[in-house]
C-alpha positions as CSV (number, residue, x, y, z in Angstrom):
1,X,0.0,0.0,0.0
2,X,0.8,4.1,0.0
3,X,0.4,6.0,2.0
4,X,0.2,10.1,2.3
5,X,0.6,10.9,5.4
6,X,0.9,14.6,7.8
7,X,4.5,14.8,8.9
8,X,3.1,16.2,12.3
9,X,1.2,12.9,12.9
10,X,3.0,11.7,15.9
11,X,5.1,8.4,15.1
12,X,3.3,7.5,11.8
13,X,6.4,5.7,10.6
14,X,7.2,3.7,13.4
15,X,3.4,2.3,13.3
16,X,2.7,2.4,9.9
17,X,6.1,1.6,8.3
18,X,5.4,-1.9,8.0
19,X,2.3,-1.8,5.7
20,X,3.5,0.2,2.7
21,X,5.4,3.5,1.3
22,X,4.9,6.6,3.4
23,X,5.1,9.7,2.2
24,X,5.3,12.5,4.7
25,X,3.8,16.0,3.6
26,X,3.1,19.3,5.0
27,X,-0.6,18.8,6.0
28,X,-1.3,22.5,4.1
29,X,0.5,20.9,1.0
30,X,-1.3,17.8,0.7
31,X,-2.5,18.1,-2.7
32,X,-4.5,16.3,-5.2
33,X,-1.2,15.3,-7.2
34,X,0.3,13.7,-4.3
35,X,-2.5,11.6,-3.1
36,X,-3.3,10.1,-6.7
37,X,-2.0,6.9,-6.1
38,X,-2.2,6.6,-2.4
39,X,-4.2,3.9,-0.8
40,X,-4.5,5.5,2.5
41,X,-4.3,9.1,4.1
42,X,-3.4,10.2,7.0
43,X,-4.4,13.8,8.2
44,X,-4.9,16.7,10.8
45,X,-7.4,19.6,10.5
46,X,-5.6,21.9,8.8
47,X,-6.2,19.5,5.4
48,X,-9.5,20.2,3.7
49,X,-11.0,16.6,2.8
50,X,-13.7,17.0,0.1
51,X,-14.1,16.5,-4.0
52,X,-11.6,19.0,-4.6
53,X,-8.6,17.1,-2.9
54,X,-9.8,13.5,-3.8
55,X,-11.4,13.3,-7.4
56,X,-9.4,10.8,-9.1
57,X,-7.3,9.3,-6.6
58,X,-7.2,5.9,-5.6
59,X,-8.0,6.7,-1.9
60,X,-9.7,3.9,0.2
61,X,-9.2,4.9,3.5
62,X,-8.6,8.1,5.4
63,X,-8.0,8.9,8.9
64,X,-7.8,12.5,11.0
65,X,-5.8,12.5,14.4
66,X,-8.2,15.1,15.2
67,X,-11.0,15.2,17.6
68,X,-13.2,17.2,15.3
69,X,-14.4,16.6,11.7
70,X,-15.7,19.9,10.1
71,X,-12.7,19.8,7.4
72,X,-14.2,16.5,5.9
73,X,-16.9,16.5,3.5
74,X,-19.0,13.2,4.8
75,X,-21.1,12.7,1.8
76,X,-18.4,13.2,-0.8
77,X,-16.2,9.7,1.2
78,X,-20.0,7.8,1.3
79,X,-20.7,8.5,-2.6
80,X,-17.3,7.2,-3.4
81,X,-17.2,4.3,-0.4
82,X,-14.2,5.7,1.0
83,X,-13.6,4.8,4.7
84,X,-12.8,7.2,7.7
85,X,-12.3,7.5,10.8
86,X,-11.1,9.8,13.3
87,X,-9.7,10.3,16.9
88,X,-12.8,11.6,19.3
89,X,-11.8,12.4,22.9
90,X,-7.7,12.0,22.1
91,X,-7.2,15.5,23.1
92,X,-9.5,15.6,25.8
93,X,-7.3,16.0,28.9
94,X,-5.1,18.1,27.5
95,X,-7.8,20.3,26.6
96,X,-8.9,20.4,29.7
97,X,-5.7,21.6,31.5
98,X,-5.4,23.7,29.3
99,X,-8.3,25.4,30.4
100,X,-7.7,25.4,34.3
101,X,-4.2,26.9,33.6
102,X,-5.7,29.5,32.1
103,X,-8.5,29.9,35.3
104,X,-5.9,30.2,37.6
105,X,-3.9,32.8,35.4
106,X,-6.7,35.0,35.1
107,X,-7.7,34.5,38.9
108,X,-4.3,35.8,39.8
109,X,-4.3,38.5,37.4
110,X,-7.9,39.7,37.7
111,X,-7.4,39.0,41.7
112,X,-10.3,36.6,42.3
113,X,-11.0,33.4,43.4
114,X,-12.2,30.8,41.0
115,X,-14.9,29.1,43.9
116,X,-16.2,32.6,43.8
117,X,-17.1,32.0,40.2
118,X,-19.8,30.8,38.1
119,X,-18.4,28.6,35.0
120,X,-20.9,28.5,31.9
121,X,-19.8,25.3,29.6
122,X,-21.3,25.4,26.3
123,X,-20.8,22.1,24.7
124,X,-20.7,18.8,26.9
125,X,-18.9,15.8,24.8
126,X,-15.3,14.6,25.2
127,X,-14.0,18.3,27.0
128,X,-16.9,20.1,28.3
129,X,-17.8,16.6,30.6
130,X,-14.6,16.2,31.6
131,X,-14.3,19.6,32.6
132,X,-17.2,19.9,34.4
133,X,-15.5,17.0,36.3
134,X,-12.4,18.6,36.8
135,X,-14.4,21.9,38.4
136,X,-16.5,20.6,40.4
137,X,-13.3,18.9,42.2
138,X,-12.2,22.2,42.7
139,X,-15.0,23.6,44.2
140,X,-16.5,25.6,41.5
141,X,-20.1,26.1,40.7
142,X,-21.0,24.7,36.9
143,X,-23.8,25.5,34.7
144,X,-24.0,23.2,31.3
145,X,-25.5,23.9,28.2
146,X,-26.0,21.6,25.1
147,X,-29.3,21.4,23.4
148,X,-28.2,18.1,21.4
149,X,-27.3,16.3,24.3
150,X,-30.4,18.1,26.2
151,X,-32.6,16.6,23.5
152,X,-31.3,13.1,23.2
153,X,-31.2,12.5,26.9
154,X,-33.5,14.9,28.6
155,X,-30.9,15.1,31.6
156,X,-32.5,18.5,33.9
157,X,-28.8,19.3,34.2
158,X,-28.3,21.1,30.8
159,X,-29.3,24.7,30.7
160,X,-30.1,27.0,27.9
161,X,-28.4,29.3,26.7
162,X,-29.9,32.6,28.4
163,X,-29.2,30.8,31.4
164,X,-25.3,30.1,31.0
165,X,-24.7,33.8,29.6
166,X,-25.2,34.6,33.4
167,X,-22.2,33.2,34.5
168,X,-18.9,34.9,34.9
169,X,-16.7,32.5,32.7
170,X,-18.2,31.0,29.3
171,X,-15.7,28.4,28.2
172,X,-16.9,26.8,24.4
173,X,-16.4,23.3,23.4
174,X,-18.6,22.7,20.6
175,X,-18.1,21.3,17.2
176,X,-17.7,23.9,14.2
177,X,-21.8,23.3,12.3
178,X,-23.7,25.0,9.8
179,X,-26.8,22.5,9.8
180,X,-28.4,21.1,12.2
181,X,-31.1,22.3,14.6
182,X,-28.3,23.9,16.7
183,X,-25.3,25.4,14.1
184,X,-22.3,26.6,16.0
185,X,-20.6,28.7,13.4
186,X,-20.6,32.6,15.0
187,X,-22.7,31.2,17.9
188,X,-20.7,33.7,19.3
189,X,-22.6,36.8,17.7
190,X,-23.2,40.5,19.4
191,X,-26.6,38.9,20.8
192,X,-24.3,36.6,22.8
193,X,-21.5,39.1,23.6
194,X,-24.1,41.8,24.9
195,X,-25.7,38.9,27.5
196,X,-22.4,38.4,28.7
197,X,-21.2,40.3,32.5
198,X,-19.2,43.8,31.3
199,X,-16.2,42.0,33.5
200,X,-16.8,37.9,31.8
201,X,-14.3,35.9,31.0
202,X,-15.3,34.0,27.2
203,X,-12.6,31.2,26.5
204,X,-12.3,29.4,23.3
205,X,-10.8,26.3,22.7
206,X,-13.1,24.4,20.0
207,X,-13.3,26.2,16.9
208,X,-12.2,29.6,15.6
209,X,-15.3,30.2,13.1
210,X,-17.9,29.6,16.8
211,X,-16.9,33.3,17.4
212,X,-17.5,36.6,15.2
213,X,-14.4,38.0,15.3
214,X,-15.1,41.2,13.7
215,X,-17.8,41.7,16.3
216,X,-15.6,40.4,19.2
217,X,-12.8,42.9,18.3
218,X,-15.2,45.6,18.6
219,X,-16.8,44.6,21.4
220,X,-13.4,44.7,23.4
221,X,-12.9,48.6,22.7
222,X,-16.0,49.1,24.2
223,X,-15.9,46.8,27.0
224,X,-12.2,47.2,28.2
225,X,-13.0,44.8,31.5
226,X,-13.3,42.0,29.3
227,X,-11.5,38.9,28.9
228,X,-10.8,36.7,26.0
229,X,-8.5,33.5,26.0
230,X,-8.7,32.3,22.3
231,X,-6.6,29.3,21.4
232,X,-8.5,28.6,17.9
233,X,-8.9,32.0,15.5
234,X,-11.1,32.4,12.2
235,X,-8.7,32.2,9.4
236,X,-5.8,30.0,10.4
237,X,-2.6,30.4,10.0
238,X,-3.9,34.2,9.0
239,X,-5.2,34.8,12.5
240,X,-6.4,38.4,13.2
241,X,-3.2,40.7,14.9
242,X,-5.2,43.2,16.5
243,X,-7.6,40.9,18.1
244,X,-4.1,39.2,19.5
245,X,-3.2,42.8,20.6
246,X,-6.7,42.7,22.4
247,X,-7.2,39.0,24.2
248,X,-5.3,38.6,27.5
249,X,-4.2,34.9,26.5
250,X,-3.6,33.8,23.1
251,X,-1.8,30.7,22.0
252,X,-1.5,29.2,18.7
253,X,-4.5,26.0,18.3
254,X,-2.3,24.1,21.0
255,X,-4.7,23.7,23.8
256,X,-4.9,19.9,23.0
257,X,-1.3,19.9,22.0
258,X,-0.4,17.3,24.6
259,X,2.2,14.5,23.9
260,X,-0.1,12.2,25.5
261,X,-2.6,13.4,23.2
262,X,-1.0,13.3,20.4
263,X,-0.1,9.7,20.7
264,X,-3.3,8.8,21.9
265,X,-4.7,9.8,18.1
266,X,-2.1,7.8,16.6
267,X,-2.9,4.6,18.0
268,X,-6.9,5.5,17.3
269,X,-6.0,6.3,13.7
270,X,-4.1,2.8,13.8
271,X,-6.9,1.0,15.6
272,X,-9.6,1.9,13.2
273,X,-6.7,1.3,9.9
274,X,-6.5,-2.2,11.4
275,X,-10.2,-2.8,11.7
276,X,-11.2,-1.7,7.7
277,X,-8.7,-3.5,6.2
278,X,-9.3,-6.6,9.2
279,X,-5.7,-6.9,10.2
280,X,-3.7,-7.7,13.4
281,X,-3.2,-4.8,15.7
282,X,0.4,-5.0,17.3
283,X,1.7,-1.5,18.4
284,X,0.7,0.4,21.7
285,X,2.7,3.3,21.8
286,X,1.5,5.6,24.9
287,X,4.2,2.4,26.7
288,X,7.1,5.0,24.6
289,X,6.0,7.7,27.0
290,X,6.9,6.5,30.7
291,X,9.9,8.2,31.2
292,X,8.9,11.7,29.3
293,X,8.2,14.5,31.0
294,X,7.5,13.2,34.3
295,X,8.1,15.4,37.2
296,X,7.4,16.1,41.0
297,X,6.5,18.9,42.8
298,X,6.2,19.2,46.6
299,X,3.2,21.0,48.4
300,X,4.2,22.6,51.9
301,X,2.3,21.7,55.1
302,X,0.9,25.7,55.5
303,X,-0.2,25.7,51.8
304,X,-4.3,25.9,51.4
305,X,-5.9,23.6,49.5
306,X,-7.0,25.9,46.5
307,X,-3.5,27.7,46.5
308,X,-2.1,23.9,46.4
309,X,-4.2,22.8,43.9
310,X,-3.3,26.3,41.6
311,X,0.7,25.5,42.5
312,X,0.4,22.0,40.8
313,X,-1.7,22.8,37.8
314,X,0.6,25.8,37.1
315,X,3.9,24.1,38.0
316,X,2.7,21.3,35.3
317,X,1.7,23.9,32.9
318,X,1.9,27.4,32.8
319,X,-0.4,28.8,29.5
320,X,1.7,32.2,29.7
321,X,4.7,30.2,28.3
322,X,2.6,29.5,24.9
323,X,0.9,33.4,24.8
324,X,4.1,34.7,25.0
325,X,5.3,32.9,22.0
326,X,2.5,33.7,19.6
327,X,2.3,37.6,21.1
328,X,6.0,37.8,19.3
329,X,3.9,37.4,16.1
330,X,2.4,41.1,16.6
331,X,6.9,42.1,15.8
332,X,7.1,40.6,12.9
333,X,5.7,41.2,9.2
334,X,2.3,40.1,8.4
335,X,3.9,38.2,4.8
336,X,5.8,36.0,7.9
337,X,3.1,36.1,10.2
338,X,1.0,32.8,8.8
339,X,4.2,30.6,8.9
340,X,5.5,31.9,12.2
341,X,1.6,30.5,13.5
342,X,2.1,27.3,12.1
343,X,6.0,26.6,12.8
344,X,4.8,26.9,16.4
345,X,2.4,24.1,16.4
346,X,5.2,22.3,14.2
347,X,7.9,22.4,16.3
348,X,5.6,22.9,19.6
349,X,7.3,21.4,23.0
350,X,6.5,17.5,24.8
351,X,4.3,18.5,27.0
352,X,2.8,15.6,29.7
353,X,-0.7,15.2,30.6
354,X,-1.2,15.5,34.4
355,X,-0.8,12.2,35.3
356,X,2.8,12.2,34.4
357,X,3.3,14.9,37.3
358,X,3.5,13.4,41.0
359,X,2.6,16.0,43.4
360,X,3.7,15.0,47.1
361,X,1.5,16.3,50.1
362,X,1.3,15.7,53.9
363,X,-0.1,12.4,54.7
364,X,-2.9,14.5,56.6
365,X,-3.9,16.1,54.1
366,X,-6.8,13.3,52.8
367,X,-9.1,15.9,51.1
368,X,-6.1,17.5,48.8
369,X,-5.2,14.4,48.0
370,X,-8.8,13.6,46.2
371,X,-8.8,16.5,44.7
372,X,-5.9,16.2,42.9
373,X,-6.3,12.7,42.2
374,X,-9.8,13.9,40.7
375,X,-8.0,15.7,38.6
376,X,-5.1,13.4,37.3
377,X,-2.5,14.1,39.0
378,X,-0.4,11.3,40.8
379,X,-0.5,12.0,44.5
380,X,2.2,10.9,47.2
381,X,2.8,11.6,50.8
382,X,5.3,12.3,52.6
């Protein structure tokens, strides 16, 4: 067989080298031409999957090492028979931590506590659930909307969405739609912006096109207590400077950048390869990352619960690291800009999931210790 495959695509060729040819490719460069002959293809989000890409080619088979799927065109791969499949939930975690480093940021920049706070979660699948997990072991009060799962299930806990624009924090984890009963794309219109508290905190993490840009941008001059944490932006790798300028944390579509992640969606990918084409499965690889990245951090005896728990999520991973990075983007030209976005998620840093962090507590300290364990972290006494 051939295979195309992302060169980003963690550890493609040590998994897949035994089936066929690999060819590795820019995922942005992946072009009609160069899949022609291919059997298989292996991809990330940033490659558009539709009629245009795979008219002609011999393709029977492709897979995303994504957790989303708006940059495949379903009915085009059923017309033609082709098979897919995808990596749901691979990212989740990292997603996730991503999310309380940037909670505790804020708190200690904006000077509040986060148990003082109301967190809105718009979208409840593989991140939002999780999340609200992760909160509510950290004391904070959740409210959950998602009309889909509200509809299927017809769980009381889901709210709608007048009811979650009251809460301080509005963090988004929905897929990128246009159909549907409930579309997503610029769910985040003035409507939604003007229901918001003057001093909210909106996060985004799913898809760049949930949020009106233009309309966010202006609604930041005129609301200057504000803040946005954006990790996904509209036109990628093109992303909007002066809304950069404007967001108090901005990093470059890494939030589920994990190494742990990363590998997770490989062996998916591989998983689902085996099972079209009925073969063996023989390769774990997430045994590769025992010794990567671990770490341990000690909590003092006089240290508070909630400042503990902020130490170890921060001393794990710090989102101010990956803002910096991308605010060096608003010094250089805007010709170099769109690379400089992508060479960062290229070339972006191992970075662990928190279990691969062992934080070591007093052996009194019974209640931390399920918190952070809630969490992920590994826990020892001492």
């Amino acid at each position: 067989m051939k295979i195309v495959a992302d060169q980003q695509i963690l550890h493609i060729h040590q998994i897949f080298s035994g089936i066929g040819e690999i060819i590795f490719c820019d995922g942005r460069e992946i072009t009609p031409q160069k899949i022609r002959d291919a059997d298989i293809l292996l991809i990330r989000s940033v490659t558009r999957v539709d009629a245009d890409l795979l008219h002609g080619s011999n393709i029977k088979f492709i897979a995303s090492a994504t957790s989303g799927t708006d940059h495949v065109d379903f009915e085009y791969l059923n017309q033609h028979q082709i098979g897919f499949a995808y990596a749901p939930g691979s990212n989740a975690q990292s997603v996730v931590e991503y999310v309380l480093s940037c909670l505790f940021v804020l708190a200690n920049q904006k000077n509040f506590q986060l148990q003082d706070k109301v967190m809105g979660i718009i979208g409840c699948g593989q991140v939002g659930s999780r999340l609200l997990e992760s909160l509510g072991a950290i004391g904070m009060k959740c409210l959950a909307n998602d009309p889909p799962l509200s509809d299927k299930t017809g769980n009381a806990m889901y709210c709608d969405l007048e009811e979650v624009l009251t809460a301080d924090i509005i963090s988004l984890h929905v897929p990128l739609t246009d159909t549907g009963s409930y579309p997503t794309r610029q769910l985040v219109n003035e409507d939604f912006l003007v229901k918001m508290k003057p001093q909210g905190i909106l996060i985004n993490t799913s898809r760049g096109g949930v949020i009106k840009e233009t309309l966010l941008k202006r609604f930041l001059k005129s609301y200057g207590d504000f803040s946005v944490v954006l990790d996904v932006w509209e036109h990628e790798p093109d992303i909007d400077i002066e809304l950069l300028a404007r967001v108090d944390i901005g990093t470059p579509h890494i939030a589920g950048y994990s190494t742990d992640g990363k590998m997770r969606a490989t062996e998916m990918v591989y998983s689902e390869y085996s099972k079209f084409f009925k073969r063996e499965q023989g390769h774990r690889l997430s045994n590769r990352l025992s010794d990567i990245g671990q770490r341990e951090y000690k909590i003092a005896e006089e240290v508070s619960d909630q400042d503990a728990i902020q130490m170890a999520v921060l001393a794990h991973y710090d989102v101010r690291s990956d803002s910096a990075v991308l605010r060096r983007i608003l010094e250089i030209s805007k010709e170099q800009s769109a690379r400089y976005f992508d060479d960062l998620r290229r070339n972006y840093p191992v970075r662990r999931e928190f279990p691969a962090t062992t934080i070591i507590i007093p052996a009194d300290r019974y209640e931390l210790a399920q918190k952070l364990t809630r969490l992920g972290f590994s826990v020892i006494s001492y």
